[in-house]
PDB file of N, H, CA, C and O in Angstrom:
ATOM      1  N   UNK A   1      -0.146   7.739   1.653  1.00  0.00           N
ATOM      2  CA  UNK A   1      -0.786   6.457   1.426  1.00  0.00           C
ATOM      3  C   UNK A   1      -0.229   5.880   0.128  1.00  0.00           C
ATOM      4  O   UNK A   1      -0.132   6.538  -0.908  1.00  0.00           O
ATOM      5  N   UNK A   2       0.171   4.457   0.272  1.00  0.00           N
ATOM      6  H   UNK A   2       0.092   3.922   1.113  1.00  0.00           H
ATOM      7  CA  UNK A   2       0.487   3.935  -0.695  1.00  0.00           C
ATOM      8  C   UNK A   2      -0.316   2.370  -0.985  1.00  0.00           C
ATOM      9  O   UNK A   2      -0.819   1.479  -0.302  1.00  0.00           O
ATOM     10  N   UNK A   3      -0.054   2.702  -2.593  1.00  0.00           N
ATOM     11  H   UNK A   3       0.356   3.426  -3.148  1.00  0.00           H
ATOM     12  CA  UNK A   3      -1.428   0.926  -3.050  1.00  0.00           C
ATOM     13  C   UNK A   3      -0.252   0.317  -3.657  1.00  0.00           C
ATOM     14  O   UNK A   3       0.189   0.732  -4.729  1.00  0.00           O
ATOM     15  N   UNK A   4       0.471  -1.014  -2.779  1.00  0.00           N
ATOM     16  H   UNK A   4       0.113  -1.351  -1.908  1.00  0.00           H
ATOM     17  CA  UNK A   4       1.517  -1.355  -4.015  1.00  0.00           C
ATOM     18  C   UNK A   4       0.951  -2.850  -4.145  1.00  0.00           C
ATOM     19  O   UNK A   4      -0.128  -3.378  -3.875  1.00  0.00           O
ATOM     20  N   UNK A   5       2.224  -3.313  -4.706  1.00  0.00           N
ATOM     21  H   UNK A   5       3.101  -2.885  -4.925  1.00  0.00           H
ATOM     22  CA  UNK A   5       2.391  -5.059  -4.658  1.00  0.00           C
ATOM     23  C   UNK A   5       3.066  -5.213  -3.475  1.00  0.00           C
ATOM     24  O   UNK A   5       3.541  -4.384  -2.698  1.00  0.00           O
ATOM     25  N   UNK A   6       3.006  -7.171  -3.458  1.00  0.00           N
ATOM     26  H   UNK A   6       2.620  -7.844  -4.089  1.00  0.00           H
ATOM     27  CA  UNK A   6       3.814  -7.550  -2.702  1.00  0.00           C
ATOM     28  C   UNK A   6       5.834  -7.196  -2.985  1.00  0.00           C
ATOM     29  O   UNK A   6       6.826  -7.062  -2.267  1.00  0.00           O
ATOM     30  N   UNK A   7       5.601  -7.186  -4.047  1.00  0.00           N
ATOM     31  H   UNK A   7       4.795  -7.295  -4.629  1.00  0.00           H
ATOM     32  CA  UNK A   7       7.238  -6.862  -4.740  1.00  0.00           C
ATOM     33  C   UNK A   7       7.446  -5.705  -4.223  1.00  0.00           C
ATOM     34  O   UNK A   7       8.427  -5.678  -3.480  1.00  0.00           O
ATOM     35  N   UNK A   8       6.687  -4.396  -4.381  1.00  0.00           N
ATOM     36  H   UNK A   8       5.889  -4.418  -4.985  1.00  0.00           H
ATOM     37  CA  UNK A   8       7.230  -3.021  -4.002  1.00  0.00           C
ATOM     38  C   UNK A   8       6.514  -2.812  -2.699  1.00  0.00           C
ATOM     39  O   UNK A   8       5.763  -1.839  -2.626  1.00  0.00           O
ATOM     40  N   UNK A   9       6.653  -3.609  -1.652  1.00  0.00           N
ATOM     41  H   UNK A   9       7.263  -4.399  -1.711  1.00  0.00           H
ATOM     42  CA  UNK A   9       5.748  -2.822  -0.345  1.00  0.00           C
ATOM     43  C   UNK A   9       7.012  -2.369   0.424  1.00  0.00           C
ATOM     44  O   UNK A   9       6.953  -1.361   1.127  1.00  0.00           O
ATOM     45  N   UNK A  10       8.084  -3.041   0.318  1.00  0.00           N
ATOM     46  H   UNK A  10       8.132  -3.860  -0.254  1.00  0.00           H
ATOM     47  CA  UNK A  10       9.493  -2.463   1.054  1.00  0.00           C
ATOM     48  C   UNK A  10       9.948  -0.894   0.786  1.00  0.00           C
ATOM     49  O   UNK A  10      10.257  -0.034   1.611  1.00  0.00           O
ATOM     50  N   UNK A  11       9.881  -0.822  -0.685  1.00  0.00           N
ATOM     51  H   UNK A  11       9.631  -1.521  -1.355  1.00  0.00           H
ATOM     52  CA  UNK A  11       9.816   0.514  -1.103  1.00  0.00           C
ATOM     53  C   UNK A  11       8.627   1.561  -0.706  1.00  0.00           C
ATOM     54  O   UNK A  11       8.910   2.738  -0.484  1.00  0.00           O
ATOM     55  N   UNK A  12       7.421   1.133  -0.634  1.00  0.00           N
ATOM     56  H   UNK A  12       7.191   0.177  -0.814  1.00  0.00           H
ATOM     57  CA  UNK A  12       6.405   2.151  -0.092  1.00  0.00           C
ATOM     58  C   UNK A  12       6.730   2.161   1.341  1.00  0.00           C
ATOM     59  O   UNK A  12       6.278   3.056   2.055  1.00  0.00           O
ATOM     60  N   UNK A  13       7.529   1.174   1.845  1.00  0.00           N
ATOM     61  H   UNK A  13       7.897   0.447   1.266  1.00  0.00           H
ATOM     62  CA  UNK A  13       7.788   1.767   3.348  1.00  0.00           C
ATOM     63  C   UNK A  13       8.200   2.706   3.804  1.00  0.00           C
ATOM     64  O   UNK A  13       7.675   3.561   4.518  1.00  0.00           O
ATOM     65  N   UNK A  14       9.793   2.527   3.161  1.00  0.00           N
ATOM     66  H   UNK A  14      10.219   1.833   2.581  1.00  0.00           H
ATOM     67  CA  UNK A  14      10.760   3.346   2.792  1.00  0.00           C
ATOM     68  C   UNK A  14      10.296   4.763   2.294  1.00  0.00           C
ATOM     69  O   UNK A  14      10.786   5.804   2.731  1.00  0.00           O
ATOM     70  N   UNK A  15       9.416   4.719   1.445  1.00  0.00           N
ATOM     71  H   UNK A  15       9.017   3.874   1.090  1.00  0.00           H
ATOM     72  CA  UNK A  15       9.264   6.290   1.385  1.00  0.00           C
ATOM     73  C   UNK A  15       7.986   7.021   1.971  1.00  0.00           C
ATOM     74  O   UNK A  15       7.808   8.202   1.675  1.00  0.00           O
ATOM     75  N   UNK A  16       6.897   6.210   2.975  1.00  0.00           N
ATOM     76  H   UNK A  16       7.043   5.251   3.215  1.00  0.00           H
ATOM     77  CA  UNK A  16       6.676   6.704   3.745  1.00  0.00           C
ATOM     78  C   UNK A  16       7.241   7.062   5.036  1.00  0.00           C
ATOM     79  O   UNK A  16       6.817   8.046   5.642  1.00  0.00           O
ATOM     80  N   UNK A  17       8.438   6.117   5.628  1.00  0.00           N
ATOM     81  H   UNK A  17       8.782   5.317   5.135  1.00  0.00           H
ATOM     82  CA  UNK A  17       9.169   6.931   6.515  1.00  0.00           C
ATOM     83  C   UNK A  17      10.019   8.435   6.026  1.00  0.00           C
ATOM     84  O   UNK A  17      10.043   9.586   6.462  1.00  0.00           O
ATOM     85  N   UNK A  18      10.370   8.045   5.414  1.00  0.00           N
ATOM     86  H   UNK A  18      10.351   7.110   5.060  1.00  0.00           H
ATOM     87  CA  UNK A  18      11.144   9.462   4.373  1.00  0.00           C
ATOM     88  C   UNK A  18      10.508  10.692   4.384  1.00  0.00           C
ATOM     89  O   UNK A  18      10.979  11.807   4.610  1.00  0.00           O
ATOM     90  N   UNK A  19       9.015  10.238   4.023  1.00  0.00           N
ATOM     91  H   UNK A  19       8.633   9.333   3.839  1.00  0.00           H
ATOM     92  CA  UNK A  19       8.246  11.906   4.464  1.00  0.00           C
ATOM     93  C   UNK A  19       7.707  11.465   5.705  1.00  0.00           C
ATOM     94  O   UNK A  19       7.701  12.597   6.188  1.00  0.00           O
ATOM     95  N   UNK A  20       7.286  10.816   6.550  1.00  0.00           N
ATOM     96  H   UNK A  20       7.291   9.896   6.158  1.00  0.00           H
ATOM     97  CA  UNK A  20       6.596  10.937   8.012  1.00  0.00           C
ATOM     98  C   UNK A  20       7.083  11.073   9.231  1.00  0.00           C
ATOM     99  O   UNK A  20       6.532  11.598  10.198  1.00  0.00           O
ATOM    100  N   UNK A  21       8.759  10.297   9.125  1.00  0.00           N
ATOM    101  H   UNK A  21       9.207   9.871   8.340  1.00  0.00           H
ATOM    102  CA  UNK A  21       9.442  10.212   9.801  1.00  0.00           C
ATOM    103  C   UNK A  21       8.625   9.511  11.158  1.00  0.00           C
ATOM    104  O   UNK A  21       8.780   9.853  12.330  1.00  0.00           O
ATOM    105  N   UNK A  22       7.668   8.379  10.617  1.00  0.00           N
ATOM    106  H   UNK A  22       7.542   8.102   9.664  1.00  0.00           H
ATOM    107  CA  UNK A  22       7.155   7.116  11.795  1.00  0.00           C
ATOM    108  C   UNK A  22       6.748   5.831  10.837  1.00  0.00           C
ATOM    109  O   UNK A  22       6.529   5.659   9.638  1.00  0.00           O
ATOM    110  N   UNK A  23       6.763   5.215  11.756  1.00  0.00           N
ATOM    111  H   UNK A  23       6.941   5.355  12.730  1.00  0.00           H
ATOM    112  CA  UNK A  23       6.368   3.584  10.578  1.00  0.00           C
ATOM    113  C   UNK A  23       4.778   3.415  10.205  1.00  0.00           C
ATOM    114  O   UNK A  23       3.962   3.437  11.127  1.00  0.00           O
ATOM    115  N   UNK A  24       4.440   3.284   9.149  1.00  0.00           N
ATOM    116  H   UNK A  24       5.102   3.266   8.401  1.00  0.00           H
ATOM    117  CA  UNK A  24       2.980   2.967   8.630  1.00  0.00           C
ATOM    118  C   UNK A  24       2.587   1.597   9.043  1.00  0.00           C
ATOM    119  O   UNK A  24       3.102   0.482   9.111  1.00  0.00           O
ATOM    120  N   UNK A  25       1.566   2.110   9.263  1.00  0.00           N
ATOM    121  H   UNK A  25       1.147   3.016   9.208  1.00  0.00           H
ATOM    122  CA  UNK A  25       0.255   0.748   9.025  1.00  0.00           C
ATOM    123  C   UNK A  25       0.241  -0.105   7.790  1.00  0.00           C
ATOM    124  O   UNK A  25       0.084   0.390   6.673  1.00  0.00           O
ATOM    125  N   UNK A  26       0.357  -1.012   7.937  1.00  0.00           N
ATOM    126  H   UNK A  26       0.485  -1.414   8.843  1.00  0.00           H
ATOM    127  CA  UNK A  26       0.347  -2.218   6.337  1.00  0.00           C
ATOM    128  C   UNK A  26      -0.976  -2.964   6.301  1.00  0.00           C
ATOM    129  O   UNK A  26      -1.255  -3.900   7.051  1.00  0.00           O
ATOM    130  N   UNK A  27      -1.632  -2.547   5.518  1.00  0.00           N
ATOM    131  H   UNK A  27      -1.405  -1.787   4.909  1.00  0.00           H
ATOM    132  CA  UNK A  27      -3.611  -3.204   5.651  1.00  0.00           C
ATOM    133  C   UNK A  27      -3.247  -4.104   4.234  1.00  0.00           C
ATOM    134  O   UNK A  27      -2.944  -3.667   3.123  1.00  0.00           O
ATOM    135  N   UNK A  28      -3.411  -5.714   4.754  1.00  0.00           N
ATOM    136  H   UNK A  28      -3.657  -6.069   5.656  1.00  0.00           H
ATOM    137  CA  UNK A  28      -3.355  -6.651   3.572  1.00  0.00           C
ATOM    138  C   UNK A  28      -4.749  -6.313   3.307  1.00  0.00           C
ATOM    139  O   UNK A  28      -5.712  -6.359   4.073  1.00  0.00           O
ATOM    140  N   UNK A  29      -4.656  -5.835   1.622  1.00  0.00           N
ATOM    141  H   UNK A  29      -3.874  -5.797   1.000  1.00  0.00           H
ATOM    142  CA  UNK A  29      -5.993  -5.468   0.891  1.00  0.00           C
ATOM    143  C   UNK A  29      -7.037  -6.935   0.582  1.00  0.00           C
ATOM    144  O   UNK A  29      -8.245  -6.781   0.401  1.00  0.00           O
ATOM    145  N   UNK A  30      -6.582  -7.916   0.562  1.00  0.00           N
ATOM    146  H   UNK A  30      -5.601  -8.040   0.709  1.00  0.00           H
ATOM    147  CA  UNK A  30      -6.719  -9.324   0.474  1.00  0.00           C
ATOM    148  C   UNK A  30      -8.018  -9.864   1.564  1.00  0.00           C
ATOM    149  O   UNK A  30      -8.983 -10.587   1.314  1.00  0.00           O
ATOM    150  N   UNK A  31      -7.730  -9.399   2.456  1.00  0.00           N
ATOM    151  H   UNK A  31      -6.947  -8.811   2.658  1.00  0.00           H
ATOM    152  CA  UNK A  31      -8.547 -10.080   4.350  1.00  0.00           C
ATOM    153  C   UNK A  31      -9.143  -8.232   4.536  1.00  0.00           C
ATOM    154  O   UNK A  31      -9.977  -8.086   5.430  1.00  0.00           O
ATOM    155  N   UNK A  32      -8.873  -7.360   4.007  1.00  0.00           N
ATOM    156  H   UNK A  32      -8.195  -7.479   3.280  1.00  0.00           H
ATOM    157  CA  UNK A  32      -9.860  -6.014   4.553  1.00  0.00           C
ATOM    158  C   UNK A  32     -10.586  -6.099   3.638  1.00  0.00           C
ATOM    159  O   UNK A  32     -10.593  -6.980   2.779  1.00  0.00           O
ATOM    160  N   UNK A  33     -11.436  -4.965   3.758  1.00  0.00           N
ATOM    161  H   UNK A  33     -11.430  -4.249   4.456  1.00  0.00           H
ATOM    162  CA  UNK A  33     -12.973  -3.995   2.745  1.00  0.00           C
ATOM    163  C   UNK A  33     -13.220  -3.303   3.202  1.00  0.00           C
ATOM    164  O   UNK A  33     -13.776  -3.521   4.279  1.00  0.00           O
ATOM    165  N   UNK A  34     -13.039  -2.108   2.824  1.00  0.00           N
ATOM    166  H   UNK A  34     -12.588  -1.931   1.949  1.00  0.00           H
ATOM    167  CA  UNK A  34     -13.747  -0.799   3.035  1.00  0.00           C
ATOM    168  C   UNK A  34     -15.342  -0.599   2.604  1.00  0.00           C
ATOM    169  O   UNK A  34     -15.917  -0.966   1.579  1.00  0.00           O
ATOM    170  N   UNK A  35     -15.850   0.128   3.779  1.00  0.00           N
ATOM    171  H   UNK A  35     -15.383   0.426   4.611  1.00  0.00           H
ATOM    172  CA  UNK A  35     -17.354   0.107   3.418  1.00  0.00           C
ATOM    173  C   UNK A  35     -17.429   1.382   1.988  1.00  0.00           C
ATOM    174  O   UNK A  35     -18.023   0.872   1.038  1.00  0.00           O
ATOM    175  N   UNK A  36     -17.048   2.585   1.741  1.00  0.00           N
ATOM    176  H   UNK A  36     -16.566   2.999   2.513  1.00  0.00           H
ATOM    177  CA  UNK A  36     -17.110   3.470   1.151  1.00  0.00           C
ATOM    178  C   UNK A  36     -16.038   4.380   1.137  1.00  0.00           C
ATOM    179  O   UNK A  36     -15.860   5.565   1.420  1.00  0.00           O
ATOM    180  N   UNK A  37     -15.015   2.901   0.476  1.00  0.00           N
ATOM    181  H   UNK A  37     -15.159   1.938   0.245  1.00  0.00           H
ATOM    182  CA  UNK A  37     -14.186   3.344  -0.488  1.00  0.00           C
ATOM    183  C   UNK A  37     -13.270   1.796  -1.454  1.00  0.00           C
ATOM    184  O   UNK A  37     -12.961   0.650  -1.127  1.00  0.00           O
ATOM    185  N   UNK A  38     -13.159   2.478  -2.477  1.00  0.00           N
ATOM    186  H   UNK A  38     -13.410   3.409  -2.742  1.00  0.00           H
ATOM    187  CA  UNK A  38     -12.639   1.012  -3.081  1.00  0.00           C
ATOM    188  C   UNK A  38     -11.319   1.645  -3.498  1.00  0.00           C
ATOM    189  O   UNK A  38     -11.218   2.681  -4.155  1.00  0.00           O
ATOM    190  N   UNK A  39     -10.175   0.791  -2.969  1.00  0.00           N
ATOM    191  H   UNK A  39     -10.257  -0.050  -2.435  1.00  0.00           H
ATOM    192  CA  UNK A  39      -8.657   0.702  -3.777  1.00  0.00           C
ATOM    193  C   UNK A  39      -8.734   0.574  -4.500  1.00  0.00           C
ATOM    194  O   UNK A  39      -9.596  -0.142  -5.012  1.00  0.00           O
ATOM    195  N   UNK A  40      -7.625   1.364  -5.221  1.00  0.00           N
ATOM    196  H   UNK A  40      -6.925   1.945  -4.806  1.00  0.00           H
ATOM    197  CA  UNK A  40      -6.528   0.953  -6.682  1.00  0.00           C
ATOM    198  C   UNK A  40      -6.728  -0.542  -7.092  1.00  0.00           C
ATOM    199  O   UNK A  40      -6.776  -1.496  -6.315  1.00  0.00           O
ATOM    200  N   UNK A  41      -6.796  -0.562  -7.954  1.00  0.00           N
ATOM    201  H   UNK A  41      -6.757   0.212  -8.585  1.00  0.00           H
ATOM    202  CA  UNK A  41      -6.192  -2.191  -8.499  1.00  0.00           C
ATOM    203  C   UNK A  41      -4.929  -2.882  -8.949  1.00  0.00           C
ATOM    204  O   UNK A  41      -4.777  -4.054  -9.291  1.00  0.00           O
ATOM    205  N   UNK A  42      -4.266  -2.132  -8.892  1.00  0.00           N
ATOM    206  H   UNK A  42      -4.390  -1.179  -8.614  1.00  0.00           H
ATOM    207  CA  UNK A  42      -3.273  -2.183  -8.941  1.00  0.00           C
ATOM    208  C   UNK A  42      -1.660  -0.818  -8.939  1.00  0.00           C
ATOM    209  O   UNK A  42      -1.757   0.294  -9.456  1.00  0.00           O
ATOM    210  N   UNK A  43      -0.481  -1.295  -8.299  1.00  0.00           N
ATOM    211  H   UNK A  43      -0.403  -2.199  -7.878  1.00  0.00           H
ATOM    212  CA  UNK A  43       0.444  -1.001  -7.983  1.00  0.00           C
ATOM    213  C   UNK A  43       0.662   0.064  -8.519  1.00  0.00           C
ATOM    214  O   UNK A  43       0.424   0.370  -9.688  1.00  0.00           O
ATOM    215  N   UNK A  44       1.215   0.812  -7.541  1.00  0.00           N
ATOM    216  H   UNK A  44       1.408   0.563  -6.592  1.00  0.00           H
ATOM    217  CA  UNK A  44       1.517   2.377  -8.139  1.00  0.00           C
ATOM    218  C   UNK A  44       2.788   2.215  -8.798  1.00  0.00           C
ATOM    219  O   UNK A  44       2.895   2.996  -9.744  1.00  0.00           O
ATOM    220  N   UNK A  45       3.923   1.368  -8.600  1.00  0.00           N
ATOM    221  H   UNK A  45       3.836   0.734  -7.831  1.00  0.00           H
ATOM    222  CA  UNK A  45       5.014   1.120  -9.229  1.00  0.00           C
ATOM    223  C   UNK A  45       4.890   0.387 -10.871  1.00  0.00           C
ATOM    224  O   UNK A  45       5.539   0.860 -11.804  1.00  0.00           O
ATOM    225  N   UNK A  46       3.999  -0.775 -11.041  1.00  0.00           N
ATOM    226  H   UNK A  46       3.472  -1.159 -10.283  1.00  0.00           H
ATOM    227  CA  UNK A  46       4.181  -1.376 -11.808  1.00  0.00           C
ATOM    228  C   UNK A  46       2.343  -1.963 -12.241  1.00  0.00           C
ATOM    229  O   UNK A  46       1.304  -1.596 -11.692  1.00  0.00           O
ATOM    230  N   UNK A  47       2.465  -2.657 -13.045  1.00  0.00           N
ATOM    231  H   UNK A  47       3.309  -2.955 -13.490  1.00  0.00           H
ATOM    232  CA  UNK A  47       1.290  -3.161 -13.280  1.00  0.00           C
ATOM    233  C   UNK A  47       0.591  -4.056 -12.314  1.00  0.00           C
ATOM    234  O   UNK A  47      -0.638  -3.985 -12.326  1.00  0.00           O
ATOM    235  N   UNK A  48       1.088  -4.792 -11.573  1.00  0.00           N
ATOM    236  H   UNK A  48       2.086  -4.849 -11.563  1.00  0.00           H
ATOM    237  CA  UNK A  48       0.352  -6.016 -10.879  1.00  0.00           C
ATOM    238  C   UNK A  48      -0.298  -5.967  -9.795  1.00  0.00           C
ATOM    239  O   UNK A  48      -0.089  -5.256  -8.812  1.00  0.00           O
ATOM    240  N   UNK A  49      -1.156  -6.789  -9.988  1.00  0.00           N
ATOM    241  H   UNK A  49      -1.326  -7.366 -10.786  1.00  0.00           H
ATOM    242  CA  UNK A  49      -2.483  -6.499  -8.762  1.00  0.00           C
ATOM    243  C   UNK A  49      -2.304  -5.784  -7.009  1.00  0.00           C
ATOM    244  O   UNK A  49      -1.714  -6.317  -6.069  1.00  0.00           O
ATOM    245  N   UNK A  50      -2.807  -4.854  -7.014  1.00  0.00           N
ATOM    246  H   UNK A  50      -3.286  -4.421  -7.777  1.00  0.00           H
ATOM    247  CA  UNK A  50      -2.044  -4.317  -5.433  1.00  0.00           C
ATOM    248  C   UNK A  50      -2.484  -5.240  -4.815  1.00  0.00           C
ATOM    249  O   UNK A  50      -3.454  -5.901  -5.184  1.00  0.00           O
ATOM    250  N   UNK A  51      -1.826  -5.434  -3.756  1.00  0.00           N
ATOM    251  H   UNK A  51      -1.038  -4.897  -3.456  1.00  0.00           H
ATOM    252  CA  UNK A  51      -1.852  -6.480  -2.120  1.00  0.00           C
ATOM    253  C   UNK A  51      -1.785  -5.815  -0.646  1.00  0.00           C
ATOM    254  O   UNK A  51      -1.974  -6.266   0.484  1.00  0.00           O
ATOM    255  N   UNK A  52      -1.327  -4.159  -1.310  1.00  0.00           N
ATOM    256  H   UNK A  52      -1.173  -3.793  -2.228  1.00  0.00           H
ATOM    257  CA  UNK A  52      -1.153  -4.021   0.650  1.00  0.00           C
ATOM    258  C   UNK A  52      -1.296  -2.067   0.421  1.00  0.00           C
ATOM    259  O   UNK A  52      -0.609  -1.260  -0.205  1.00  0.00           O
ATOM    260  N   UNK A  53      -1.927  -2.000   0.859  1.00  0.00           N
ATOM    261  H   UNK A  53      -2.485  -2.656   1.367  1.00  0.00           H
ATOM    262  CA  UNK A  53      -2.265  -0.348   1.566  1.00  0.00           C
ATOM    263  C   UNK A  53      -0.993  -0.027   2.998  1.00  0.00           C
ATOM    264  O   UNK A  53      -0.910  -0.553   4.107  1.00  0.00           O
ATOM    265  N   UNK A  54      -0.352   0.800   2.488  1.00  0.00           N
ATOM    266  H   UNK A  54      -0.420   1.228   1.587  1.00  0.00           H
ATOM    267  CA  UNK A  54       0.632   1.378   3.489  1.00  0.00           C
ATOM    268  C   UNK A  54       0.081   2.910   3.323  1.00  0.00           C
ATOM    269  O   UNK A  54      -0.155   3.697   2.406  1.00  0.00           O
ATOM    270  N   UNK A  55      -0.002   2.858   5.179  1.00  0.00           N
ATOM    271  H   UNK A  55       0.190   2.219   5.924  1.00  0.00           H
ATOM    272  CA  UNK A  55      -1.006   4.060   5.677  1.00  0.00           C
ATOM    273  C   UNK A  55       0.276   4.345   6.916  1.00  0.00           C
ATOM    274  O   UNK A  55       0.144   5.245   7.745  1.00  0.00           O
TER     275      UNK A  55
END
C-alpha cells in the first residue's frame, strides 16, 4: 500500500508491480472515506498533501 501525491503516483505504481507482479487499485483519497481508518496526510515521497491510495 502506498499514500502518495499526484506527482509520485506513477512511481507507487511502478513499485507496486515490482513486488506484486499485478496492477493496483488507485482510490482518489479526495471522493473516498474510510469508516475506521484515516490516511496519511501526506506523501510518502515528499511533503505534499497525499491524493491517491495505491492498493
Amino acid at each position: 500500500m502506498h499514500v502518495v501525491c499526484k506527482d509520485h503516483v506513477e512511481i507507487a505504481i511502478d513499485e507496486f508491480v515490482d513486488e506484486y507482479e499485478e496492477a493496483p487499485d488507485i482510490v482518489d483519497l479526495a471522493k473516498t472515506h474510510f469508516a475506521n481508518w484515516e490516511p496519511p496526510t501526506h506523501c510518502e515521497h515528499c511533503q505534499e498533501l497525499a491524493r491517491f491510495l495505491v492498493v
